[in-house]
mmCIF file as gemmi writes it, N, C-alpha and C atoms, coordinates in Angstrom:
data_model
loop_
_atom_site.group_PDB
_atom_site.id
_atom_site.type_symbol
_atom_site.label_atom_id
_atom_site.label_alt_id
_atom_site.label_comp_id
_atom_site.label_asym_id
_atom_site.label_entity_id
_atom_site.label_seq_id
_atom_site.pdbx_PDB_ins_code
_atom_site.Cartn_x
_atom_site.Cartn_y
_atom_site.Cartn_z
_atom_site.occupancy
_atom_site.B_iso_or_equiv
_atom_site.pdbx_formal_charge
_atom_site.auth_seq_id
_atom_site.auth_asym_id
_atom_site.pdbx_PDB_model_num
ATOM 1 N N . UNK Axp A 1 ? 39.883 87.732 34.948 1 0 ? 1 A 1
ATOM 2 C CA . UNK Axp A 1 ? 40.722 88.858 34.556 1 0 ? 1 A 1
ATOM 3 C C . UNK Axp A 1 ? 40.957 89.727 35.794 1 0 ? 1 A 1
ATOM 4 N N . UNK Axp A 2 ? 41.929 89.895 36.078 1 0 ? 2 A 1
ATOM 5 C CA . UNK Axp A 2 ? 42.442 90.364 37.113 1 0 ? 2 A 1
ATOM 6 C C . UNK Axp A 2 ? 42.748 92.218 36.804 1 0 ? 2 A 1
ATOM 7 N N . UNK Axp A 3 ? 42.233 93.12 37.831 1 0 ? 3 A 1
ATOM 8 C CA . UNK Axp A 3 ? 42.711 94.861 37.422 1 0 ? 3 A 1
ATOM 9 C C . UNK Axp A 3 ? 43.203 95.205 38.305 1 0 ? 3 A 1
ATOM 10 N N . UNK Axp A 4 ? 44.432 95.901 37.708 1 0 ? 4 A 1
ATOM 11 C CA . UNK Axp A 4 ? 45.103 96.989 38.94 1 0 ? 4 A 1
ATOM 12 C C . UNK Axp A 4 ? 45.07 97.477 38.62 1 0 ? 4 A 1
ATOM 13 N N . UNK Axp A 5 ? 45.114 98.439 39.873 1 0 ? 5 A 1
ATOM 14 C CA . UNK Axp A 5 ? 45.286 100.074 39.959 1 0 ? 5 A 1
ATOM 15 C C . UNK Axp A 5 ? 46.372 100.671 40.495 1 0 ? 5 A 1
ATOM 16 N N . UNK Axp A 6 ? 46.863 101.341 40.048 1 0 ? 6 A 1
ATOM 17 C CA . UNK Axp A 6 ? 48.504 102.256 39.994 1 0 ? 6 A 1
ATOM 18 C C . UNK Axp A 6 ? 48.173 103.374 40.805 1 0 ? 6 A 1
ATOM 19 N N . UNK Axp A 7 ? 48.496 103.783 42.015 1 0 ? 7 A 1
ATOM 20 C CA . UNK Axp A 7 ? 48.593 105.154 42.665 1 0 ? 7 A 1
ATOM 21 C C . UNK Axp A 7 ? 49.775 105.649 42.332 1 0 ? 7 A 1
ATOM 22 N N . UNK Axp A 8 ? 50.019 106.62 41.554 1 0 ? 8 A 1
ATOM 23 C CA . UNK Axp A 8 ? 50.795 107.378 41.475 1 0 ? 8 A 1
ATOM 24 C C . UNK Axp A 8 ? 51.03 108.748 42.798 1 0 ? 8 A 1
ATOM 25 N N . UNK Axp A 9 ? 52.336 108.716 43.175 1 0 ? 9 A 1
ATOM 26 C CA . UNK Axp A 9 ? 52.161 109.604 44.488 1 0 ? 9 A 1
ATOM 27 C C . UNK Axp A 9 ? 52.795 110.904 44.002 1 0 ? 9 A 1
ATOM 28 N N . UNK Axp A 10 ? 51.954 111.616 44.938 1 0 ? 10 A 1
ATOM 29 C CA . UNK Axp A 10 ? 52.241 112.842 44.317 1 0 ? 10 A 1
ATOM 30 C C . UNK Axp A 10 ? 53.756 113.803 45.244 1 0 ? 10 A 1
ATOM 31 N N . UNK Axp A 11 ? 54.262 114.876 44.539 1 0 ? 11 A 1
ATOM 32 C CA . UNK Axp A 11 ? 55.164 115.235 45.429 1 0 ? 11 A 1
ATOM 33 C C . UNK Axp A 11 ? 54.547 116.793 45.766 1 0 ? 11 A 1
ATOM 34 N N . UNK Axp A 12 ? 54.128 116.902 46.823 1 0 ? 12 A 1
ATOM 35 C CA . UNK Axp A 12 ? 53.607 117.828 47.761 1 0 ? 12 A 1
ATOM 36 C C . UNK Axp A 12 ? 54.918 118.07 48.605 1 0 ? 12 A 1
ATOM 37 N N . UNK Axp A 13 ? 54.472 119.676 48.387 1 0 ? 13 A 1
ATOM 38 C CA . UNK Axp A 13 ? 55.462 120.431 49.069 1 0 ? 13 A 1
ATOM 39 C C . UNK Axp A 13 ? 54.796 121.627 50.025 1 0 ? 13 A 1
ATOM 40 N N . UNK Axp A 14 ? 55.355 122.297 50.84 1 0 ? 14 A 1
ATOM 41 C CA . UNK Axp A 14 ? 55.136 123.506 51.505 1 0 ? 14 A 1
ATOM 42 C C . UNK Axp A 14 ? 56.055 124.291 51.62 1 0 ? 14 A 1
ATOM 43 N N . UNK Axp A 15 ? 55.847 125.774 51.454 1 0 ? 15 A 1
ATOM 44 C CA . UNK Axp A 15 ? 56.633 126.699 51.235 1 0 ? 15 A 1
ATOM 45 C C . UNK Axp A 15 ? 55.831 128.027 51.852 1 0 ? 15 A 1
ATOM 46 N N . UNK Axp A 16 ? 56.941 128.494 52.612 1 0 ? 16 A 1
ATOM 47 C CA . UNK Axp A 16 ? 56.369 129.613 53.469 1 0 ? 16 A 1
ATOM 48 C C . UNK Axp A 16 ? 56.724 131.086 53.09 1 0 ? 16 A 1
ATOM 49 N N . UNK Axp A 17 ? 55.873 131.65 53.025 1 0 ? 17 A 1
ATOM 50 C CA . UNK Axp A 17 ? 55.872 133.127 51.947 1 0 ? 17 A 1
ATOM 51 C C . UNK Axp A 17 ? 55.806 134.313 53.009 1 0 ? 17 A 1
ATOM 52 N N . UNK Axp A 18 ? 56.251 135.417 53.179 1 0 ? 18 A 1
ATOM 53 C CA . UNK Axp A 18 ? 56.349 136.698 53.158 1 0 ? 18 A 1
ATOM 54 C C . UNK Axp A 18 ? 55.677 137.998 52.131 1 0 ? 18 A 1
ATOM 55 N N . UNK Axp A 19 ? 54.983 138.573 52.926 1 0 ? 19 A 1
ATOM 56 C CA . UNK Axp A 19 ? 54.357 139.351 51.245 1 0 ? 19 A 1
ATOM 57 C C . UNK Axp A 19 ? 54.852 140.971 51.402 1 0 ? 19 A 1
ATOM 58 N N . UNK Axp A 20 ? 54.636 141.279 50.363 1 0 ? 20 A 1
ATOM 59 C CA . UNK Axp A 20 ? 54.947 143.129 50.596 1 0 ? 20 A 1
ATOM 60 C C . UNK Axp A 20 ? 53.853 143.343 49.621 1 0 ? 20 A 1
ATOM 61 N N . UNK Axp A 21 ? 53.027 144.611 49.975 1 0 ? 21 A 1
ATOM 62 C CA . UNK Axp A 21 ? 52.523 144.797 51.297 1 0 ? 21 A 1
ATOM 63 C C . UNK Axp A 21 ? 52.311 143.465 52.03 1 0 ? 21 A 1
ATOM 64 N N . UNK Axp A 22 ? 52.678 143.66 53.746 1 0 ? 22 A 1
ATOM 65 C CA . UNK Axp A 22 ? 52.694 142.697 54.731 1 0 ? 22 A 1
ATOM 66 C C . UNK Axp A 22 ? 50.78 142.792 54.893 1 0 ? 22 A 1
ATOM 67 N N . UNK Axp A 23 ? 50.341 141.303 55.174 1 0 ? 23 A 1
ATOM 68 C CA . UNK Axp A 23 ? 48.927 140.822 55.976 1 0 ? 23 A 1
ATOM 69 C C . UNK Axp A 23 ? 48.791 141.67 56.78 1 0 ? 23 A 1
ATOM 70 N N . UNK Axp A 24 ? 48.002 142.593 57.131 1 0 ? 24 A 1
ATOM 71 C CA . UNK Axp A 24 ? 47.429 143.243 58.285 1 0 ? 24 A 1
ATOM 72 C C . UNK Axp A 24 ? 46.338 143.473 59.11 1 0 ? 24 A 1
ATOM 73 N N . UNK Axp A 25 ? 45.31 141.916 58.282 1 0 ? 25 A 1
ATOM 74 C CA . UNK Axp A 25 ? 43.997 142.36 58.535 1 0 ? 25 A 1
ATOM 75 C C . UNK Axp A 25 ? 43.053 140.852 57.344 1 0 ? 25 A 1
ATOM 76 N N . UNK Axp A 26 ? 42.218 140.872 57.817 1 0 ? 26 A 1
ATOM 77 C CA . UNK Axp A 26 ? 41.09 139.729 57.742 1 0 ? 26 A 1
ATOM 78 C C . UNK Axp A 26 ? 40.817 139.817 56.154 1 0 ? 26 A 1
ATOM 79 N N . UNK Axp A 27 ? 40.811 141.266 55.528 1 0 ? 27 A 1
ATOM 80 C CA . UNK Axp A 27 ? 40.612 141.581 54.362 1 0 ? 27 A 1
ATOM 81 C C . UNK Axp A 27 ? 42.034 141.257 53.19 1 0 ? 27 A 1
ATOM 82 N N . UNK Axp A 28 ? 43.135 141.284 53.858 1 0 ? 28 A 1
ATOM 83 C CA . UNK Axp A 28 ? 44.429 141.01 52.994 1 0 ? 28 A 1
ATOM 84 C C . UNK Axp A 28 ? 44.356 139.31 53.076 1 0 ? 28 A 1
ATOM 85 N N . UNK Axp A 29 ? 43.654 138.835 54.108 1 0 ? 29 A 1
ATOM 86 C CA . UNK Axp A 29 ? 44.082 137.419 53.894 1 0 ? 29 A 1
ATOM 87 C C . UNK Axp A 29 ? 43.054 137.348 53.088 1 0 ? 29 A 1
ATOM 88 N N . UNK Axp A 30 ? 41.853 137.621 52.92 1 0 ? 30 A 1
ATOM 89 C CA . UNK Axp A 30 ? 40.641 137.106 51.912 1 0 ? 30 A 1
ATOM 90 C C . UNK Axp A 30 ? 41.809 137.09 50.997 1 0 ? 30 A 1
ATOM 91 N N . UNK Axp A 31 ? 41.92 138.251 50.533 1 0 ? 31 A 1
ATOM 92 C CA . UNK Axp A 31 ? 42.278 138.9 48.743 1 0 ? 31 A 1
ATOM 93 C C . UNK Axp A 31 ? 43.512 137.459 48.991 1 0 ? 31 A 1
ATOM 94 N N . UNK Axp A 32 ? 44.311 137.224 49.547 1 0 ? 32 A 1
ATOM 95 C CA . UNK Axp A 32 ? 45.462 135.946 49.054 1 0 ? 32 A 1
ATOM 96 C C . UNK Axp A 32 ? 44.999 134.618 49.038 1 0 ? 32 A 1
ATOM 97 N N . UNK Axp A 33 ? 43.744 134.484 49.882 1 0 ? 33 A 1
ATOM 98 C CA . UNK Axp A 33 ? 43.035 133.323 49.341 1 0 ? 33 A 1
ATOM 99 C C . UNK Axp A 33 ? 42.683 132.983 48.289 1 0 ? 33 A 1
ATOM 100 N N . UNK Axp A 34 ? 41.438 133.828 48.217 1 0 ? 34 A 1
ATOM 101 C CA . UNK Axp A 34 ? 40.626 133.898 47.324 1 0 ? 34 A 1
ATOM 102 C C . UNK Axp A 34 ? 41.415 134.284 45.796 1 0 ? 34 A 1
ATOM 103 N N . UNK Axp A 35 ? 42.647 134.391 45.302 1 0 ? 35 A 1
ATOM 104 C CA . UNK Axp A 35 ? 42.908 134.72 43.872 1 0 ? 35 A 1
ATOM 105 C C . UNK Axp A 35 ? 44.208 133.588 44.52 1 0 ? 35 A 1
ATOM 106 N N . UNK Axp A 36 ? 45.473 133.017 45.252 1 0 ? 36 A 1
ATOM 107 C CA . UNK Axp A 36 ? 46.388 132.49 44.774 1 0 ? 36 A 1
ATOM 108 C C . UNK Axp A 36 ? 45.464 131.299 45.118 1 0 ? 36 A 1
ATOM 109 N N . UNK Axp A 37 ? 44.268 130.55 45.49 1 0 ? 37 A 1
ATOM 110 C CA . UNK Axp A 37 ? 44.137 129.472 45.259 1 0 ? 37 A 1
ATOM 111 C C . UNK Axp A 37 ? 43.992 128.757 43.685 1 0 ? 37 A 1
ATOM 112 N N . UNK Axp A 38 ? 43.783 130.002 42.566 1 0 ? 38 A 1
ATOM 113 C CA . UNK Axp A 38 ? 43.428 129.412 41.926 1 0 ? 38 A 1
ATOM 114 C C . UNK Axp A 38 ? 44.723 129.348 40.7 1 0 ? 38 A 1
ATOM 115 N N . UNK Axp A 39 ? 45.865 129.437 40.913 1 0 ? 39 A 1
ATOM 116 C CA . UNK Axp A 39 ? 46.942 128.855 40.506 1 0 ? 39 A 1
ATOM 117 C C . UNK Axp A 39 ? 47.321 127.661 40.565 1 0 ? 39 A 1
ATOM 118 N N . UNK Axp A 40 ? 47.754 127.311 39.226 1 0 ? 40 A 1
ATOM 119 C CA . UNK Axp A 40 ? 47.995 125.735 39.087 1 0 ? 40 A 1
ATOM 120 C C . UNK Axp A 40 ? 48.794 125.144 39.953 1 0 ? 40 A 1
ATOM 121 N N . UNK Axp A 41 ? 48.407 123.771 40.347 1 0 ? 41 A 1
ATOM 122 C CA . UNK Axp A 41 ? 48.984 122.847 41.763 1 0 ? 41 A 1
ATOM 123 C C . UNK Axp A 41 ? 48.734 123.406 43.54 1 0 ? 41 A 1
ATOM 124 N N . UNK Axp A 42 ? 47.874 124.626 43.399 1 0 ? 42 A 1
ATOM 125 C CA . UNK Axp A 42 ? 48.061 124.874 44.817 1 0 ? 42 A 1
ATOM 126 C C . UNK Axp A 42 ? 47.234 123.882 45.256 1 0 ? 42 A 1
ATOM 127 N N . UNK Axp A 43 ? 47.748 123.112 46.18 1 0 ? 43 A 1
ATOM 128 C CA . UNK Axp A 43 ? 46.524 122.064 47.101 1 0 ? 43 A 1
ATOM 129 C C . UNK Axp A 43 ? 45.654 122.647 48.306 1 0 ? 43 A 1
ATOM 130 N N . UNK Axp A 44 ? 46.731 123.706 48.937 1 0 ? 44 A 1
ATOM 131 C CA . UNK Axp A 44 ? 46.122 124.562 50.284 1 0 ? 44 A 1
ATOM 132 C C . UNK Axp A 44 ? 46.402 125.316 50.492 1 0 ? 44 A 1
ATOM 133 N N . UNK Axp A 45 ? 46.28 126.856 51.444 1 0 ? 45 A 1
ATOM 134 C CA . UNK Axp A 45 ? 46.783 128.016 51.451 1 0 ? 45 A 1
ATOM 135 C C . UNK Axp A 45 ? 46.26 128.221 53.106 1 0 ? 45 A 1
ATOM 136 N N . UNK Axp A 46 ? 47.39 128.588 53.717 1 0 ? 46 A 1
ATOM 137 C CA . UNK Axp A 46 ? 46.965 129.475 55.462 1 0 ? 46 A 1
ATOM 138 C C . UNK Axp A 46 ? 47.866 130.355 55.788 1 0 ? 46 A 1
ATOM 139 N N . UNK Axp A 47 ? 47.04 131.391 56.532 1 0 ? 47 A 1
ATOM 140 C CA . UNK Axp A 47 ? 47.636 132.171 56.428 1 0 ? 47 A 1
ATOM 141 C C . UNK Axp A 47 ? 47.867 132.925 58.311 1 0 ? 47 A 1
ATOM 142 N N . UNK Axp A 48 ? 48.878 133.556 58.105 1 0 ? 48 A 1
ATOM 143 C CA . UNK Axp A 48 ? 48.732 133.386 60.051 1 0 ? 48 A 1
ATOM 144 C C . UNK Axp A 48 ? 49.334 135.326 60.05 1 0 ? 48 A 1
ATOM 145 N N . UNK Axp A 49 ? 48.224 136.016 60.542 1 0 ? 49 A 1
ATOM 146 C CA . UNK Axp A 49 ? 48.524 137.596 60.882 1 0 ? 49 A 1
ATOM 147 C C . UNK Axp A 49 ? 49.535 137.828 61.634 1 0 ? 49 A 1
ATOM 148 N N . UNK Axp A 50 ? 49.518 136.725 62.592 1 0 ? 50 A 1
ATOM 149 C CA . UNK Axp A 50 ? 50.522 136.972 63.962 1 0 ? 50 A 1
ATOM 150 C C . UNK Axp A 50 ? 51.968 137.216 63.498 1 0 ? 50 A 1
ATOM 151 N N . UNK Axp A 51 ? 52.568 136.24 62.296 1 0 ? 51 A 1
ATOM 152 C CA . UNK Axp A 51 ? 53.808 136.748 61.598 1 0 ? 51 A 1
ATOM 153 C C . UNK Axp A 51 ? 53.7 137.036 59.966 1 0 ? 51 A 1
ATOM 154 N N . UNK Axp A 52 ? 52.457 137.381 59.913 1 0 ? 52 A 1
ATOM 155 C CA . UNK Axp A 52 ? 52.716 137.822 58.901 1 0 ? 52 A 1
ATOM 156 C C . UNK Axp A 52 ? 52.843 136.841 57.75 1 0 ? 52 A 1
ATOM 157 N N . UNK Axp A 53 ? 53.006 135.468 57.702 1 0 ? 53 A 1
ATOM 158 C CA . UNK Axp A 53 ? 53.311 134.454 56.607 1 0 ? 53 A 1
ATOM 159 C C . UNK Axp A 53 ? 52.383 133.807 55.856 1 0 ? 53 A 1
ATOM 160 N N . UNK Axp A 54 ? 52.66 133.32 55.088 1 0 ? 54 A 1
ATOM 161 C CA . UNK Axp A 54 ? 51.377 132.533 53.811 1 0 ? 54 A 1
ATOM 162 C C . UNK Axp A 54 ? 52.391 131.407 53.814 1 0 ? 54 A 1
ATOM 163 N N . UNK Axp A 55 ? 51.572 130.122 54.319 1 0 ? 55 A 1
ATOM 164 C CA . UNK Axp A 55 ? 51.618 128.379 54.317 1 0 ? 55 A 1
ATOM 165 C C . UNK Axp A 55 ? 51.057 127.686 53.167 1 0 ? 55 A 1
ATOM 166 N N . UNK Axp A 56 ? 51.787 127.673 51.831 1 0 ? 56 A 1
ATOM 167 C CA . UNK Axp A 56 ? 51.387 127.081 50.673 1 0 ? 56 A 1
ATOM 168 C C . UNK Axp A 56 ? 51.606 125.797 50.594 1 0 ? 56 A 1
ATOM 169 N N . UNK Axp A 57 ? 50.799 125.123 50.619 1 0 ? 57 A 1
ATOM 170 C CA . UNK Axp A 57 ? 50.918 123.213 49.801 1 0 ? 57 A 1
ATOM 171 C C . UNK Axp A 57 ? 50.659 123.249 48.403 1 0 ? 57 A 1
ATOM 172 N N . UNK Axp A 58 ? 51.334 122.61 47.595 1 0 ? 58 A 1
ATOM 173 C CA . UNK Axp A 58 ? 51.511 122.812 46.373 1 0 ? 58 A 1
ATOM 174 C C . UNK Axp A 58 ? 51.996 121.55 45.595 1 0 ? 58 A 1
ATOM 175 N N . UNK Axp A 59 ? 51.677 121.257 45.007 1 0 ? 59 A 1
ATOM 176 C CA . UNK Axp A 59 ? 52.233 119.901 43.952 1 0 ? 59 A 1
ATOM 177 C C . UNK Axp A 59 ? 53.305 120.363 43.177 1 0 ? 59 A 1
ATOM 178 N N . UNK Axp A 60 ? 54.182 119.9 43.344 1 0 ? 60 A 1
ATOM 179 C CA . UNK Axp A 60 ? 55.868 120.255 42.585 1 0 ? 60 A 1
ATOM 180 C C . UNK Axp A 60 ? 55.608 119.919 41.413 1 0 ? 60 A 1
ATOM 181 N N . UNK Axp A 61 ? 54.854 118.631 40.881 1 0 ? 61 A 1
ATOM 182 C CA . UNK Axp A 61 ? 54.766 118.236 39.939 1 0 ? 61 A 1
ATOM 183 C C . UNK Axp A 61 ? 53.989 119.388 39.072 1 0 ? 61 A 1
ATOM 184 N N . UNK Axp A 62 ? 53.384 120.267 39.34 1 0 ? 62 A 1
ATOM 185 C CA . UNK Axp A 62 ? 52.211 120.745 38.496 1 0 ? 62 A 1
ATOM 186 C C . UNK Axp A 62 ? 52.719 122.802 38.477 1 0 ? 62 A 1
ATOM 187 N N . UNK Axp A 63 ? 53.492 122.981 39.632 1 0 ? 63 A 1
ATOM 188 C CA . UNK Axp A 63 ? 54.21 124.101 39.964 1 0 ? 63 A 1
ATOM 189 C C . UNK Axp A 63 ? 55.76 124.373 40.672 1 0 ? 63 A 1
ATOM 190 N N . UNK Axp A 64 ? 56.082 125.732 40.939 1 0 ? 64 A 1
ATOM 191 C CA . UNK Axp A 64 ? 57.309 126.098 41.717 1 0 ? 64 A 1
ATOM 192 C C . UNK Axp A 64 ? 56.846 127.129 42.141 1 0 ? 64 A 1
ATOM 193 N N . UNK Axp A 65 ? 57.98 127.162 43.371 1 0 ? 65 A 1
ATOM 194 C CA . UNK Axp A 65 ? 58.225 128.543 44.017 1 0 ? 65 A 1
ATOM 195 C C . UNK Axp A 65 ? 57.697 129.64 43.575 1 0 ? 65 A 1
ATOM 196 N N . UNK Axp A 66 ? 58.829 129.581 42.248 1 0 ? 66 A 1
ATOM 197 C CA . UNK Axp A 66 ? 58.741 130.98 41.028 1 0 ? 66 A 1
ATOM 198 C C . UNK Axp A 66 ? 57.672 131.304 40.783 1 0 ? 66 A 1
ATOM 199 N N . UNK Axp A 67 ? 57.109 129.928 40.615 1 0 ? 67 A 1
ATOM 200 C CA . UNK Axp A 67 ? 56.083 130.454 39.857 1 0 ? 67 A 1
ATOM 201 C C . UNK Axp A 67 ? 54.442 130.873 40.876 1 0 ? 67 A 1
ATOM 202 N N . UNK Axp A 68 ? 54.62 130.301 41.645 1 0 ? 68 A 1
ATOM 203 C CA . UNK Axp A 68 ? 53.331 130.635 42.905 1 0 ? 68 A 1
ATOM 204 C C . UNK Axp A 68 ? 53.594 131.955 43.382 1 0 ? 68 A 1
ATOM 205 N N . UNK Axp A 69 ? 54.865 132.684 43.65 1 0 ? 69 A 1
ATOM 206 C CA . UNK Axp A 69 ? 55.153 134.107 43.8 1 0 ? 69 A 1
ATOM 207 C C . UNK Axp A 69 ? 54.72 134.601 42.588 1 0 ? 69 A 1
ATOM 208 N N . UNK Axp A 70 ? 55.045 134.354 41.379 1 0 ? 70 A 1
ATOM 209 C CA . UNK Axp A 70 ? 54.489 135.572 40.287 1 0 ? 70 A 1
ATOM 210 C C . UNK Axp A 70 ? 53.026 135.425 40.212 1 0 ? 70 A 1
ATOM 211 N N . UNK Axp A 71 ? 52.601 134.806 40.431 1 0 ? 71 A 1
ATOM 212 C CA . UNK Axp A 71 ? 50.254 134.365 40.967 1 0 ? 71 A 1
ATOM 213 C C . UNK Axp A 71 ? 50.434 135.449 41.717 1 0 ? 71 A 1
ATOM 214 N N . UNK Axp A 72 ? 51.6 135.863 42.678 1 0 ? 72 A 1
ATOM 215 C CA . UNK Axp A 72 ? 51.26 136.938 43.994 1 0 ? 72 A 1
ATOM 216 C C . UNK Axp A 72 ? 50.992 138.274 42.99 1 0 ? 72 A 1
ATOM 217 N N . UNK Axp A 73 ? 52.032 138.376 41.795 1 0 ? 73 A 1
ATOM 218 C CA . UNK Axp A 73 ? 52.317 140.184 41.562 1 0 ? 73 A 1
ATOM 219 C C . UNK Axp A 73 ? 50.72 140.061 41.047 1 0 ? 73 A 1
ATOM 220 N N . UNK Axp A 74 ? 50.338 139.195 40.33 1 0 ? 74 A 1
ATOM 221 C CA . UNK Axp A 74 ? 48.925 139.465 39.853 1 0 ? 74 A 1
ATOM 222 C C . UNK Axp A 74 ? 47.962 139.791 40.438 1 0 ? 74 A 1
ATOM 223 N N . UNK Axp A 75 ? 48.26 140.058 42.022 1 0 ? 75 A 1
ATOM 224 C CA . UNK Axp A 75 ? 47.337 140.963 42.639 1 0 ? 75 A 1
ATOM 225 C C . UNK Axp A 75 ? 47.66 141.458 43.952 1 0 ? 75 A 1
ATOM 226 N N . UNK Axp A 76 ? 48.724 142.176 43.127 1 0 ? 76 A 1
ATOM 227 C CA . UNK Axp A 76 ? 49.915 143.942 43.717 1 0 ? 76 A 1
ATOM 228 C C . UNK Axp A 76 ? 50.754 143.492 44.587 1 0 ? 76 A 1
ATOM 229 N N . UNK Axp A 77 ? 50.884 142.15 45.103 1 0 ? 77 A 1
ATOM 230 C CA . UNK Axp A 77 ? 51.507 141.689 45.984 1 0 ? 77 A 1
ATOM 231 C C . UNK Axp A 77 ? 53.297 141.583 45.499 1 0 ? 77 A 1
ATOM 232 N N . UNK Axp A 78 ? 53.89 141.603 46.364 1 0 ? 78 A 1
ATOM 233 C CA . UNK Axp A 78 ? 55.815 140.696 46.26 1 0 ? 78 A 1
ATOM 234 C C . UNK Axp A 78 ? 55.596 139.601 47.314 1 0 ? 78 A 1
ATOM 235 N N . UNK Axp A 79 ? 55.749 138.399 46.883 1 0 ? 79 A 1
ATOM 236 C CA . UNK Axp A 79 ? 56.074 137.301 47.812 1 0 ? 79 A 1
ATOM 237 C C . UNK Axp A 79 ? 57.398 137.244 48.352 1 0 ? 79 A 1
ATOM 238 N N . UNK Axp A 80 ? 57.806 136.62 49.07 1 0 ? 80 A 1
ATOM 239 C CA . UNK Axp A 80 ? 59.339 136.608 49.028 1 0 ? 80 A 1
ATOM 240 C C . UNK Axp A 80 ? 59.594 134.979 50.224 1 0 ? 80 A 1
ATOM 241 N N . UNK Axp A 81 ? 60.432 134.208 49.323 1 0 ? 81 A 1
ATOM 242 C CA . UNK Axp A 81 ? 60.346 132.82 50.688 1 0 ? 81 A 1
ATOM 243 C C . UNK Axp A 81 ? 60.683 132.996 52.159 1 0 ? 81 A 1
ATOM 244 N N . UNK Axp A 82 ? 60.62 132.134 53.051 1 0 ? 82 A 1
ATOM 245 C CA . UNK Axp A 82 ? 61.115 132.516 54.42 1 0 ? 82 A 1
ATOM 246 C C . UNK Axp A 82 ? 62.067 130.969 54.421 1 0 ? 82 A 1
ATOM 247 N N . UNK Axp A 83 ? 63.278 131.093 54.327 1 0 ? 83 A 1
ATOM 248 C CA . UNK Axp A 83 ? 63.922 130.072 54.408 1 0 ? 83 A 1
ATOM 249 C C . UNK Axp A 83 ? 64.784 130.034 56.18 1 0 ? 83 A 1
ATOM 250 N N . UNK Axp A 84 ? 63.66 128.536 56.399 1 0 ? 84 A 1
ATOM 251 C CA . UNK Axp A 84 ? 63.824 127.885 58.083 1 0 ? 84 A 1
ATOM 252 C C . UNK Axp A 84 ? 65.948 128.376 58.769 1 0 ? 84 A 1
ATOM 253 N N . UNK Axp A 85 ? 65.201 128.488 59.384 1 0 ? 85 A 1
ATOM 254 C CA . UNK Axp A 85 ? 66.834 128.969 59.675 1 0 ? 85 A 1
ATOM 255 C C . UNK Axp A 85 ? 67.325 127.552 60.758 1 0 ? 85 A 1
ATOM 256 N N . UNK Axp A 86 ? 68.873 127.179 61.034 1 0 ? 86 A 1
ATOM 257 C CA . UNK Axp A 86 ? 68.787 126.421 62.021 1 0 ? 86 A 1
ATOM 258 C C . UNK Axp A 86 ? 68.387 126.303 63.249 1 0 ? 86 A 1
ATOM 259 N N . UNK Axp A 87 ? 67.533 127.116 63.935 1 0 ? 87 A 1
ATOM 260 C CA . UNK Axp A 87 ? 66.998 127.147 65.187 1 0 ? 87 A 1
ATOM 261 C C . UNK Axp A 87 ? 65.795 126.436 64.924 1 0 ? 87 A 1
ATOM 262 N N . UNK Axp A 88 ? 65.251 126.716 63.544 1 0 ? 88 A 1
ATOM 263 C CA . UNK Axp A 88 ? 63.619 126.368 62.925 1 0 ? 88 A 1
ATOM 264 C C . UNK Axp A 88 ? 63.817 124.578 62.719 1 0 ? 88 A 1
ATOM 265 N N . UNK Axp A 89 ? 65.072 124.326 61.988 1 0 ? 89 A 1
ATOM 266 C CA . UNK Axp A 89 ? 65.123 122.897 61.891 1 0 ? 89 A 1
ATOM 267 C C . UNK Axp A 89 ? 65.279 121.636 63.19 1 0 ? 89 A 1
ATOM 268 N N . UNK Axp A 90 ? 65.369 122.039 64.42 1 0 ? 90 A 1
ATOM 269 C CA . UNK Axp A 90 ? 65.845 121.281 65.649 1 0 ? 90 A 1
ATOM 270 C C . UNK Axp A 90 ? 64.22 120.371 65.501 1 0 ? 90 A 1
């Protein structure tokens, strides 16, 4: 008797966030760790002071955009996307 196994692949995405209030400090990145990891499909979260942005990996299948920004208001935050401009795509 012969078994297979089916990998189903997943569709992973990244999406780069803006927050209001802006990151300013070691303590704003805890607080966006530590509460948007635990929204459904996030796979990873980084975060970079230097501009200010949040680097989400996320399973499309399991979430959206929409919906990983409203995880933000739940703790006082506005997300807002940063969409790559053509200088970003070369």
């Amino acid at each position: 008797m012969a078994f297979v196994s089916v990998c189903f692949a997943k569709d992973i995405k990244t999406v780069v966030l803006t927050t209001t209030p802006q990151m300013h400090c070691a303590n704003c990145e805890k607080k966006i760790k530590e509460n948007i990891r635990f929204e459904k499909g996030i796979k990873s979260i980084k975060t970079n002071l230097n501009d200010k942005t949040v680097i989400i990996e996320y399973d499309a299948d399991k979430t959206t955009v929409p919906s990983i920004i409203e995880g933000f208001k739940k703790i006082k935050y506005e997300a807002k996307e940063v969409k790559p401009t053509k200088k970003d795509k070369k």
